[in-house]
Structures are given as structure tokens and as C-alpha cells.
C-alpha positions in Angstrom: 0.9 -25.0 2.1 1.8 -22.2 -0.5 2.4 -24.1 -3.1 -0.6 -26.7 -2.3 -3.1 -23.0 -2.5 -1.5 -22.1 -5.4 -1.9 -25.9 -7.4 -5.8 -25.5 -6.3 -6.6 -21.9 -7.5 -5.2 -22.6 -11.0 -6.4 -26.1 -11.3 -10.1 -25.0 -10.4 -9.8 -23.5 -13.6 -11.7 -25.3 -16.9 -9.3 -26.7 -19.7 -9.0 -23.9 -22.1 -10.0 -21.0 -19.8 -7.5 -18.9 -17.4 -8.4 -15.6 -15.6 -7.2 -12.4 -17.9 -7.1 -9.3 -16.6 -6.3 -7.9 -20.0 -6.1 -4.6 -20.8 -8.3 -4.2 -24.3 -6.5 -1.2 -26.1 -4.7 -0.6 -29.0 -2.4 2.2 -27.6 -0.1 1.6 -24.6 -1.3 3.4 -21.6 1.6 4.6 -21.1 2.0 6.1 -24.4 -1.0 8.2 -23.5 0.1 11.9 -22.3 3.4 11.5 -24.2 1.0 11.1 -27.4 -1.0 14.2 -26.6 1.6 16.1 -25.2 4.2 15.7 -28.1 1.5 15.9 -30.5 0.4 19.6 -28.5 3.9 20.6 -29.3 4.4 19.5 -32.5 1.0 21.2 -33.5 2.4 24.7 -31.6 6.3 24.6 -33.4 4.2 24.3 -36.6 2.2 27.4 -35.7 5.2 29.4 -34.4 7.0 28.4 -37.7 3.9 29.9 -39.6 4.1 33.0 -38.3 7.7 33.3 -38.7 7.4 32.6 -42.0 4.7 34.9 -42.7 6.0 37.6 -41.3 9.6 36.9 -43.6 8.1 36.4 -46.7 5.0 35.0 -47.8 6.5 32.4 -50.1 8.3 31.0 -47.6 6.0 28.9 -45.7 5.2 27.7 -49.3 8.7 25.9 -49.4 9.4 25.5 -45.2 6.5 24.7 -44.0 5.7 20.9 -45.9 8.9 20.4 -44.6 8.6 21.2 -41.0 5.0 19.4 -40.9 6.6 16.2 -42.7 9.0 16.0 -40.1 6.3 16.5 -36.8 4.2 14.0 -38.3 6.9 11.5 -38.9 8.0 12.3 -35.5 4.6 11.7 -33.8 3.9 8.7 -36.3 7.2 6.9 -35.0 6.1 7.6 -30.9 2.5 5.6 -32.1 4.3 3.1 -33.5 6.3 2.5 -30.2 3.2 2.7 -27.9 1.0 0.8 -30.1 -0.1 -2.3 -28.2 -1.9 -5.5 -30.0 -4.3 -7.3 -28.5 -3.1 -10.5 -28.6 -4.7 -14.7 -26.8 -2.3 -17.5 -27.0 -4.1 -20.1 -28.7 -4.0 -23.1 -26.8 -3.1 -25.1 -23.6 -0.4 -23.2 -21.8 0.4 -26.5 -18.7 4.2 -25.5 -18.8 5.1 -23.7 -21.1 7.1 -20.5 -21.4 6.0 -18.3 -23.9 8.0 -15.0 -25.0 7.3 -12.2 -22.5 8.5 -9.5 -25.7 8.8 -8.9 -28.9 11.9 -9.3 -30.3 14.8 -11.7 -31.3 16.8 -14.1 -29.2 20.0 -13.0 -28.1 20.7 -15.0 -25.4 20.2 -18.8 -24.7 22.9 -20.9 -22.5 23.2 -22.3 -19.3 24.3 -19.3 -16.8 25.0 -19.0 -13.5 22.8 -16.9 -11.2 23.5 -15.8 -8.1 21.3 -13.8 -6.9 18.4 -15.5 -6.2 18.9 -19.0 -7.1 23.0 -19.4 -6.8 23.4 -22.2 -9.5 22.8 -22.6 -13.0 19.5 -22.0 -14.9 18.9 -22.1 -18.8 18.5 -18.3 -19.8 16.9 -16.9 -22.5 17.3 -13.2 -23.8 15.1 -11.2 -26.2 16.6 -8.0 -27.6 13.5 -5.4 -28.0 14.8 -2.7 -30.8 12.9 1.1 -31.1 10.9 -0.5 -33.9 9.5 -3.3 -31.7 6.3 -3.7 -29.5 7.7 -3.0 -25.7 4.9 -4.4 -23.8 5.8 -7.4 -21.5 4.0 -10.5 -20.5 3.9 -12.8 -18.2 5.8 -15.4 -19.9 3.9 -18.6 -17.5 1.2 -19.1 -15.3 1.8 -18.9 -11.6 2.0 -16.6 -8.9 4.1 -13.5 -8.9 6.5 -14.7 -5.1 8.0 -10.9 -5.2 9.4 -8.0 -7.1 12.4 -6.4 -6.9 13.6 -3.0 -8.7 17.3 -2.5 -9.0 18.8 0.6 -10.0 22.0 0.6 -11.5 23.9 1.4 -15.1 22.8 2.2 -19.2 24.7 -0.1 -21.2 23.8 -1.2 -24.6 21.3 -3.8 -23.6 22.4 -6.9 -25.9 25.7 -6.9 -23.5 26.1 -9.7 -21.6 26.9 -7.1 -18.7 23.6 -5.4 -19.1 21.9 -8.6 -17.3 23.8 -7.8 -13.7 24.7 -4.1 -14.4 22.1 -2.2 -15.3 18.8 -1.0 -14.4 16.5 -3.9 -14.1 13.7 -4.9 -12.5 13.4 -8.4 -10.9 9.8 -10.7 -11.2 9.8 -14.0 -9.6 6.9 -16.6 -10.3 6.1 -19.7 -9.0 4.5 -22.0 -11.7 1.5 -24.6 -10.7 4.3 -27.0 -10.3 6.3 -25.1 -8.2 9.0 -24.1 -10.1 10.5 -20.5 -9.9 11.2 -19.0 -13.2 12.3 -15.0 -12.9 11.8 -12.4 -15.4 14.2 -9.2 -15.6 13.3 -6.3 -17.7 16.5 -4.4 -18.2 16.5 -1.4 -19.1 19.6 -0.3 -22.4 21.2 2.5 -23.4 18.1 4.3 -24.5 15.3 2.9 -22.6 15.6 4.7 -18.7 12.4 3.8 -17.5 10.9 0.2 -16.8 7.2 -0.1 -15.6 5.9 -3.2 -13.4 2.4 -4.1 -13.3 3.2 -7.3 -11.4 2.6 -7.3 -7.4 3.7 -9.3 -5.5 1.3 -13.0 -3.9 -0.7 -12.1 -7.1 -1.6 -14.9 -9.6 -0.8 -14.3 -13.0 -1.2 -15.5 -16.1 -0.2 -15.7 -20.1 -1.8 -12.8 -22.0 -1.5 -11.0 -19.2 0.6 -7.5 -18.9 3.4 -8.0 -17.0 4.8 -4.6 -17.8 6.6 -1.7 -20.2 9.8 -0.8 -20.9 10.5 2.1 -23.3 12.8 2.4 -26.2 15.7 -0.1 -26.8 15.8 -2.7 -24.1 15.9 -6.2 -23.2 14.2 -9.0 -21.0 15.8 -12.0 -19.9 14.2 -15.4 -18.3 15.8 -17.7 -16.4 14.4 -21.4 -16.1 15.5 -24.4 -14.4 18.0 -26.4 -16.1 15.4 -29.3 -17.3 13.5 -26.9 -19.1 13.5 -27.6 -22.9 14.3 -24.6 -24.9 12.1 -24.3 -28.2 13.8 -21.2 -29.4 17.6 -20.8 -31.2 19.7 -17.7 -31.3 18.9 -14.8 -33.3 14.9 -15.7 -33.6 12.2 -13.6 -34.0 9.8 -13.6 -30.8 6.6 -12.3 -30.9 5.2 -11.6 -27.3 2.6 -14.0 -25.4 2.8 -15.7 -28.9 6.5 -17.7 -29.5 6.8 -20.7 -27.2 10.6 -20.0 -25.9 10.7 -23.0 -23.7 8.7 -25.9 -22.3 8.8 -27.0 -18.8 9.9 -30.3 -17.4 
């Protein structure tokens, strides 16, 4: 009965047109308050370093102070490029495909075993998100979100093949129109120690859709079944809700 709702709801829907509850901005949410706030104390360590100056020698903030300012707005420069957040549509018919949920470059794609949801083999797919990428997450297929799961757990550089199972990681099953399960684990790396889930669970969801954030150096990994066709090879770029990783069977 689940999976008959679930066929209905998104087959209602006109070729070409899905539900997106997008989120329209150009800068991450999340990136919000640390933007103003580390852009409040850049602004006051300039100020303080005025005075100082000053009240050393006048010619001094001549020669300091370009430098210290160079260095705040580099700083705050490099946290907008991490929260920025491009509005992006995948052009096209989406009936099973898996598109990237990150941006990023493939690190990752075998056959693995995973036991702890599924307890056999699935294809699995890994995208390595550097400091310098986009770190918003999509859903990577249509479906319904069947639960999420938060696992706490361990820092390790994230392009391990530990990381998957070891550290921090949060857990996103969806069940595709055809009723296939593919999950999605954000993992948090060595730098990144927060992950943030949009997706609730018995919620439909959808490519283009936000799935989530994880900040600094990280990685998400997808698992599919093993008749899934992958359409990516190792060490590819990906471009979130944009790169087809994998078709469906």
C-alpha cells in the first residue's frame, strides 16, 4: 500500500514538472550569522588595530594596516565562497536517474557490502567535497524520504574508506517511484564537524531539492542497487543536482 501511494503521488505529476520546494538564494542559510558575525569581528580587530597603531606611531597604520585589512577581507571573502549557494534545475526528465547530490569529484565507485541497512551488496558511489567546493546537498532521486538516521561517531580524513562506517554521518533512506531504496550518507571529515539534514522523514522529495549542508571538507556517499548503471568513473568532477552519477534499472 506504501509503495502503491507513493507511485500515485508522483505520477499525478505532468511530464516535465515535479514539486520544488526550492530555496531561491544565493548565500547558504546557514552561512547567514557566521557571515555577519565574522564579518562584525573582522570590522572590530581592524578598529582595535587602528587605535593601536595610532597611538604607536602614526605611520604605522600606514604600513600595518593594508595588511591586516587584506587579510580580514580575504578571510571573510573565502567563508562567502563556502556558503555561496547556486540556484541550480536539472534540465530534463529525471524517471530513474541518480543525479550528484554534491559537488565534487568521484572517489569512490565499486560494489560494497552494506550492512547496516540492506546486508548485501550495492553499487556505491562517493563524492569528495574539498573547502573550495559548494557544500549544499541534494536529493540525488525522486522518491520518498522512508527515515533518517544521525550517527555520531569519529573525524577521519573523509576520502578514507573508514570514514563511510566510522565517522560522523548522517543516514537518508528514499524510496524511488519504483520502489527501490537508494540511501544517502553525508559524512562528516576531518574538518567538517557539523552536518545539517533538511530531509524528514514520509516526506516526498525530489531532484533540485535541498537535501542538506555539511560544512568544510567532507564527503557523501550513495548506495544503489546492484543493477544500477553507473554513468560516472573515478576521479570525475560532479556538479550537484547537475552530473547524472547513475541510472536506474
Amino acid at each position: 500500500m506504501y509503495l502503491c501511494t507513493l507511485k500515485v503521488n508522483i505520477s499525478e505529476l505532468p511530464m516535465g514538472e515535479r514539486i520544488k520546494k526550492l530555496k531561491k538564494i544565493r548565500i547558504h542559510r546557514e552561512g547567514t550569522s557566521e557571515l555577519l558575525y565574522g564579518g562584525l569581528i573582522i570590522l572590530a580587530v581592524n578598529l582595535l588595530m587602528w587605535y593601536i597603531l595610532g597611538a604607536i606611531h602614526p605611520l604605522a597604520r600606514h604600513f600595518v594596516m593594508p595588511i591586516t585589512c587584506g587579510i580580514g577581507v580575504f578571510v571573510w571573502l573565502s567563508m562567502l565562497n563556502f556558503y555561496r549557494c547556486p540556484i541550480r534545475y536539472f534540465n530534463g526528465d529525471t524517471d530513474k536517474l541518480v543525479v550528484a547530490p554534491a559537488d565534487g569529484k568521484i572517489v569512490v565507485l565499486e560494489e560494497a557490502e552494506e550492512n547496516e541497512y540492506f546486508h548485501d551488496k550495492r553499487l556505491m558511489i562517493s563524492i569528495f567535497m574539498s573547502p573550495l567546493n559548494v557544500h549544499a546537498n541534494w536529493f540525488p532521486v525522486d522518491g520518498k524520504v522512508k527515515f533518517v538516521h544521525h550517527q555520531n561517531g569519529n573525524y577521519h580524513k573523509a576520502w578514507l574508506p573508514k570514514a563511510s562506517e566510522e565517522n560522523e554521518h548522517a543516514d537518508v533512506m528514499i524510496t524511488t517511484p519504483d520502489g527501490e531504496d537508494v540511501l544517502v550518507r553525508q559524512i562528516a571529515g576531518a574538518m567538517a564537524r557539523r552536518i545539517v539534514t533538511y530531509a524528514k522523514e514520509g516526506e516526498e522529495c525530489y531532484i533540485d531539492e535541498h537535501m542538506g549542508f555539511i560544512k568544510l571538507g567532507s564527503r557523501v556517499d550513495v548506495y544503489l542497487p546492484l543493477t544500477a548503471k553507473a554513468c560516472v568513473t573515478m576521479g570525475q568532477p560532479t556538479t550537484g543536482d547537475q552530473t547524472v552519477i547513475a541510472k536506474l534499472a
